[in-house]
N, C-alpha and C positions, 0 to 999 in steps of 0.2 A: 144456307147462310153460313158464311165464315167465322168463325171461334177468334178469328182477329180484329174484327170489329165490335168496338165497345159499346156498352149503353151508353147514352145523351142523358145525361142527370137533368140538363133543362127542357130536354123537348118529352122527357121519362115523368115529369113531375107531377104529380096531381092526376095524371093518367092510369088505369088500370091494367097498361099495356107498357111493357118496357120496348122503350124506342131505339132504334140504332143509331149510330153518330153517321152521317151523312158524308163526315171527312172532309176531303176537299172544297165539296159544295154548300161548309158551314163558314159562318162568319166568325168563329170562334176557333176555326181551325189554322193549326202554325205548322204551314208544309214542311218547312225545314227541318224540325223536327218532327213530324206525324203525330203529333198530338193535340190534344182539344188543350186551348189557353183555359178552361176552367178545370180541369185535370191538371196541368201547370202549376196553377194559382194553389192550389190544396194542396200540393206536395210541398211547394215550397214551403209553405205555412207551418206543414207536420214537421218538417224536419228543423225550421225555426224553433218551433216549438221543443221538440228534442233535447236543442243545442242550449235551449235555456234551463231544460229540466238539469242538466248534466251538471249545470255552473253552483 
């Protein structure tokens, strides 16, 4: 298994098995940039977060 493939936080959940992100053959996956939309979604948010703490 490649160390470049990440865990799936939703397919990982409630499971006692950490699952792999499927990549391309997810629906949550954004080719153009090689990332899961819900890894997206949480960065942005942290760094929102951040840019509020700062103010």
């Amino acid at each position: 298994m490649s160390k470049d493939i990440p865990f799936c936080p939703l397919m990982s959940a409630g499971s006692d098995i950490d699952k792999v992100c499927t990549l391309e053959r997810c629906a949550w996956f954004v080719p153009s940039v090689k990332k899961c939309s819900m890894y997206m979604l949480a960065y942005n948010a942290l760094q929102e977060a951040t840019l509020r703490q700062k103010k």
